[in-house]
C-alpha positions in Angstrom: 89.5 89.5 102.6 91.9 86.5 102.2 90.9 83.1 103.0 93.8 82.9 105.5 92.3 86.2 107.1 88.8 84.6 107.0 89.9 81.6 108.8 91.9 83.5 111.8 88.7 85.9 112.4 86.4 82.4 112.3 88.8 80.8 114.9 88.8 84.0 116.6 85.2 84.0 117.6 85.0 81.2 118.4 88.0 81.2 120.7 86.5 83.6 122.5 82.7 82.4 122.6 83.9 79.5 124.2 85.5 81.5 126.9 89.0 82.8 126.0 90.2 85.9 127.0 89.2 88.1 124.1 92.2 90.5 124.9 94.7 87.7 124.0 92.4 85.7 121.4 92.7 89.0 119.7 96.9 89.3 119.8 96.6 85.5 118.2 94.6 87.0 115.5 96.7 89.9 114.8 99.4 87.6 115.0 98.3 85.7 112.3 97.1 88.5 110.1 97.9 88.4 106.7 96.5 91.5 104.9 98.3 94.7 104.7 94.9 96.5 104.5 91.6 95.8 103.0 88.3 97.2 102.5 85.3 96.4 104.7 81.8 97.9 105.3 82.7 100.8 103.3 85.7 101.4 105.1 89.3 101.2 104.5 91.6 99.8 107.0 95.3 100.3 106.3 97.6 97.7 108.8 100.7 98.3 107.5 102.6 101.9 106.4 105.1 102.0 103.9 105.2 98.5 104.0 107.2 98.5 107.5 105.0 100.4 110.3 102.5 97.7 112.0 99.3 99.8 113.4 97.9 97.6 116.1 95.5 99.2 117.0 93.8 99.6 113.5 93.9 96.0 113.0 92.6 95.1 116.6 89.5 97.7 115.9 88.7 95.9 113.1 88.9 92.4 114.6 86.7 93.9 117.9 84.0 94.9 115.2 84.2 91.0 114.5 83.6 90.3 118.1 81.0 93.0 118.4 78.4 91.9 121.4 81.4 89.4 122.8 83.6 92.0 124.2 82.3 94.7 127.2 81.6 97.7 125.5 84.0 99.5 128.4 87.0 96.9 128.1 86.7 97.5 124.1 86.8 101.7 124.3 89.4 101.3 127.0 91.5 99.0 124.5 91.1 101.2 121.4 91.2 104.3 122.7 93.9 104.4 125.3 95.3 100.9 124.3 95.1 99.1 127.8 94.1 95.8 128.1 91.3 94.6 130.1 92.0 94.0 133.4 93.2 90.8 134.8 95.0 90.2 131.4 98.2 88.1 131.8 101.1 90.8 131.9 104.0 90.8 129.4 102.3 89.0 126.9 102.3 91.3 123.9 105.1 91.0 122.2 105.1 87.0 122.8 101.6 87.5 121.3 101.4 89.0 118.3 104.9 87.6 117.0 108.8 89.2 116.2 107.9 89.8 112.8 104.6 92.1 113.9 106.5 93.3 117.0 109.3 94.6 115.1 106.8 96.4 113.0 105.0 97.7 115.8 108.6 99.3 116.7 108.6 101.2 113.4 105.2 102.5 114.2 105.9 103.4 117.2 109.0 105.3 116.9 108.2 106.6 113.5 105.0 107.6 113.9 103.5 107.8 117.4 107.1 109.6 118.6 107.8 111.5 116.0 104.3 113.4 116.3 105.3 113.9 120.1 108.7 115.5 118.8 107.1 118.3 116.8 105.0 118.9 119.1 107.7 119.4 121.9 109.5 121.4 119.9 106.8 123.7 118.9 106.1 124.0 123.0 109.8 124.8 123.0 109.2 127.4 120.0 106.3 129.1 121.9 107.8 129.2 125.1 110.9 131.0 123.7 108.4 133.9 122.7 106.8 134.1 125.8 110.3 135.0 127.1 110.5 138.0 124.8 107.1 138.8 125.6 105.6 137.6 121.9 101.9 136.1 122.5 101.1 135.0 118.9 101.7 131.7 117.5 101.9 132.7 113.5 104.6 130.7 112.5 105.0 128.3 115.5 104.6 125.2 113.0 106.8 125.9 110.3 109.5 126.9 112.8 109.2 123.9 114.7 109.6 121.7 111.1 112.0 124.0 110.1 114.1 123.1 113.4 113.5 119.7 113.5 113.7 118.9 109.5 115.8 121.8 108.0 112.3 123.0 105.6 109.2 124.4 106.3 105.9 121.5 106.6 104.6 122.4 102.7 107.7 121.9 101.7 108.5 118.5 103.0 104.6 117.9 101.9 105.7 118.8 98.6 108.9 116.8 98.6 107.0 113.6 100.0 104.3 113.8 97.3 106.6 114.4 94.1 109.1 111.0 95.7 105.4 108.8 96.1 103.8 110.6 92.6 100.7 111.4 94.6 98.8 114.6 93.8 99.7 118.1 94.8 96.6 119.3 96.5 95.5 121.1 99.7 94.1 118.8 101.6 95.9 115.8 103.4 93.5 112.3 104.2 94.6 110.8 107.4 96.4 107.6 105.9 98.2 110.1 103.7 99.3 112.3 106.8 100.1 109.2 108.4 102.5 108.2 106.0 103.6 111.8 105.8 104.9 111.5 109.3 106.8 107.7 108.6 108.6 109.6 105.8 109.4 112.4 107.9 110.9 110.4 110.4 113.2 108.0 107.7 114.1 111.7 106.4 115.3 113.3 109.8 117.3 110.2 110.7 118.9 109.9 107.0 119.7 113.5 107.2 120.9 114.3 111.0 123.5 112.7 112.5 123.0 109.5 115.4 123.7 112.2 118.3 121.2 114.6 117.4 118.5 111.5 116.4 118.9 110.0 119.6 118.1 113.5 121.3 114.5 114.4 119.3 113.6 110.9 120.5 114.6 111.7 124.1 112.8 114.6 123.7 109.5 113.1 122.3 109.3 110.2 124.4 109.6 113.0 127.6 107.0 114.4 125.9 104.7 111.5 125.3 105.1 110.6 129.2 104.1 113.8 129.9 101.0 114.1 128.5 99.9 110.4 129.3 101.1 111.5 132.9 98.6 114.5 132.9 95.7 112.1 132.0 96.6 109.7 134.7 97.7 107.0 132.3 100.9 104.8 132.5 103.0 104.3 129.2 101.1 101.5 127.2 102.1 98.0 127.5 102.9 97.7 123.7 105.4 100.5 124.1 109.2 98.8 124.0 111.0 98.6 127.2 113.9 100.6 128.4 
């Protein structure tokens, strides 16, 4: 850990032992941030994908950890899990928060990562539905169709593309932070190679998606998701 990271996680407890709300202490922190990742506790946190996606949520687990006993166990889960602030937490206050520089970031995650998961998986809804239509029940293929639709080649193909560009290893499994950064280049890909009509349709398409499955579980659209 930095020194300048040290110092923002000190300030941050003590912010909020002496009575600030922890939901906003911890957007000042994040603010502030310096690290792109780091290791801690046997555990590595990445912030920052590709050097232009800003997880949040990663870096606000990891301050929480810091806060451990401070925070209500419920208010923490409901924050990390489903990304809602506590309630009674000033409205409208995270992009002010955390800063243009991490909000802009937080954009890049967003769209690139959070939607672009939602996209295959509307399109491989699309894919199975069109069976069901011609009375075909089994989804052998589904995936691979749906990647092939959305990025002109099948998944371990575009795996093996990513790899050989990043010199990683060629092997059968993926880690999360690898998959991760998988899906980041899969969206920079789709938008180099498409043009801006069809772009701006798959993210239509994956943020109707995305609504729709928050709707099903009776949750609105987080507030760190842009506006509009």
């Amino acid at each position: 850990m930095s020194t300048r990271d040290a110092l923002t996680i000190q300030e941050l407890k003590r912010a909020v032992a002496e009575g600030k709300n922890w939901y906003l202490a911890v957007l000042e922190a994040i603010r502030l941030w310096h690290s792109p990742e780091e290791d801690c506790e046997g555990r590595h946190y990445r912030y920052l994908v590709d050097n232009e996606a800003f997880d949040w949520l990663v870096l606000a687990e990891r301050l929480c950890e810091e806060l451990n006993a401070l925070i209500p166990e419920e208010e923490r889960l409901g924050l990390l899990f489903s990304a809602m602030p506590p309630a009674g937490s000033p409205g409208g206050e995270f992009r002010k928060m955390i800063g243009a520089a991490k909000y802009q970031a937080h954009l890049n995650y967003f769209y690139g990562i959070l939607v672009e998961r939602f996209l295959v998986l509307a399109v491989i809804e699309e894919i199975r539905k069109e069976k069901r239509v011609l009375g075909l029940t089994s989804d052998n293929g589904v995936g691979d169709e749906a990647y092939r639709r959305i990025y002109g080649a099948s998944q371990s193909a575009l795996l093996k593309q990513f790899r050989k560009e990043r010199h990683y290893r060629h092997v059968r499994s993926i880690s999360l932070s690898e998959l991760t950064e998988f899906t980041y280049w899969l969206f920079k890909y789709r938008v180099k190679m498409r043009d801006k009509s069809c772009v701006a349709s798959d993210t239509k398409k994956a943020l109707a998606k995305l609504h729709e499955m928050l709707k099903l579980k009776g949750k609105p659209l987080y507030p760190s998701a842009p506006e509009g």
